[in-house]
C-alpha positions in Angstrom: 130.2 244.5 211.2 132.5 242.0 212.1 134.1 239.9 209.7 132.8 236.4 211.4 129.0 237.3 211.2 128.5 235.8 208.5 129.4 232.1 210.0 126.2 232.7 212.7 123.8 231.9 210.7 125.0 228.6 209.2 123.3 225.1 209.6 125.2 223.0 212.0 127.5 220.5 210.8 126.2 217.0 210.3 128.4 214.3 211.7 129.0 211.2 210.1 129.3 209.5 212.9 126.3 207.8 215.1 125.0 209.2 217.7 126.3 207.8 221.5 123.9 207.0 223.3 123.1 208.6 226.4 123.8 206.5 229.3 127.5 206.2 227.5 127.9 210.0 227.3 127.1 210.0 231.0 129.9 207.4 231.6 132.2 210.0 230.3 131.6 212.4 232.6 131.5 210.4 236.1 133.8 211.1 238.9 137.4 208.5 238.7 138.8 207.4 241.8 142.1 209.5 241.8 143.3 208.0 244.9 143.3 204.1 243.6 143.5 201.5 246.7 142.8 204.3 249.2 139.9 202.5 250.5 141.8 199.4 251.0 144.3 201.3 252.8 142.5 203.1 255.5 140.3 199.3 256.1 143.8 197.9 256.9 145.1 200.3 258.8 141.9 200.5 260.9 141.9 196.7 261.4 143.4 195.9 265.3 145.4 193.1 266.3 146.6 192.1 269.4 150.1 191.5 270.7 151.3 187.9 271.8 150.9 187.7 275.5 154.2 185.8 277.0 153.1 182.6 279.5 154.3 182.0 283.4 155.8 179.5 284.5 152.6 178.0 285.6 151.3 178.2 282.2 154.1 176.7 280.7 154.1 173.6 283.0 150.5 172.9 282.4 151.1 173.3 278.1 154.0 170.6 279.3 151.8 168.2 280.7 149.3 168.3 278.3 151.6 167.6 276.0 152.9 165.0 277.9 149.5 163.4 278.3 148.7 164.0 274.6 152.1 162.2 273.5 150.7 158.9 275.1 147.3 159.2 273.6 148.5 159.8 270.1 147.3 156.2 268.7 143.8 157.2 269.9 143.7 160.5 267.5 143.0 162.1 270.9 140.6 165.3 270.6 141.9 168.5 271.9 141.1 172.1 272.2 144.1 174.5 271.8 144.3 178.1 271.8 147.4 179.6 269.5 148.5 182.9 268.8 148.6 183.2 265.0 150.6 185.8 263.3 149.2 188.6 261.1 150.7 188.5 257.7 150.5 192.5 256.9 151.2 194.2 260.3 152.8 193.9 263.9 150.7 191.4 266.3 148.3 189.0 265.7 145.0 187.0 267.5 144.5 183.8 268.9 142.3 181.2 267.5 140.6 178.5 268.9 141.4 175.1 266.9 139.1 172.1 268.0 140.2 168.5 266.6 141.8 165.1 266.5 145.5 165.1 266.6 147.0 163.0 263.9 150.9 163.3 265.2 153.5 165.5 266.3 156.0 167.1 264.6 159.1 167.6 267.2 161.4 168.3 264.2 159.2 171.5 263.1 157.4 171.4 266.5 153.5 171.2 264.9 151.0 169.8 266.0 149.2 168.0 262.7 145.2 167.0 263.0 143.7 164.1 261.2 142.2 166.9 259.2 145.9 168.3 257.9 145.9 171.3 259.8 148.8 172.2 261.2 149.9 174.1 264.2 153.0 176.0 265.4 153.4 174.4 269.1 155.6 177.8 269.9 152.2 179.8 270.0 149.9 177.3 271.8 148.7 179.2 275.0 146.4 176.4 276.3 145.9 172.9 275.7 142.5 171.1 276.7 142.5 167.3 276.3 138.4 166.4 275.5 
């Protein structure tokens, strides 16, 4: 005989305390993310961007004129289509976005471009200029 047998056939303890329910006790008892942000960090890394493409001469002498052109129209809030490279904020590279709009003014002093909705737009990343 051993000298714990006597404790087997005791009534259970009765708690004090109220019972938790159950869909709390499952709570307990799910998987954590041990790897916080993981997730996040494999979407980004995955995401692509595209390196800024550097213009010919042609190009540039066509951006000129438009420019140029778009200058002397400025009282008339001409409309214009331009294509910019835009910089990504978390990695190397970037994409190039298509703004359509009325130009408000030019900025030389920052060289922008502003529209009459406030927008504004780095004039070293413009890549084509289409007067509407």
């Amino acid at each position: 005989m051993n000298e714990y047998d006597d404790l087997l056939f005791l009534p259970r303890p009765a708690s004090h305390r109220k019972k938790m329910p159950l869909s709390d006790r499952a709570a307990q008892f799910a998987p954590f993310k041990a790897l916080v942000g993981l997730e996040n960090t494999l979407q980004e890394t995955a995401r692509t961007t595209e390196e800024e493409s550097e213009l010919c001469e042609d190009e540039l002498e066509n951006i000129d004129r438009a420019f140029a052109r778009l200058k002397s129209l400025l009282p008339t809030l001409p409309k214009v289509r331009i294509t910019y490279f835009q910089k990504d904020l978390r990695k190397d590279g970037g994409a190039y976005v298509t703004k359509e709009g009325n130009v408000r003014r030019i900025d030389e002093a920052h060289r922008k471009l502003i529209f009459s909705d406030e927008t504004s737009v780095s004039m070293d990343g413009i890549s084509e200029i289409i007067l509407l």
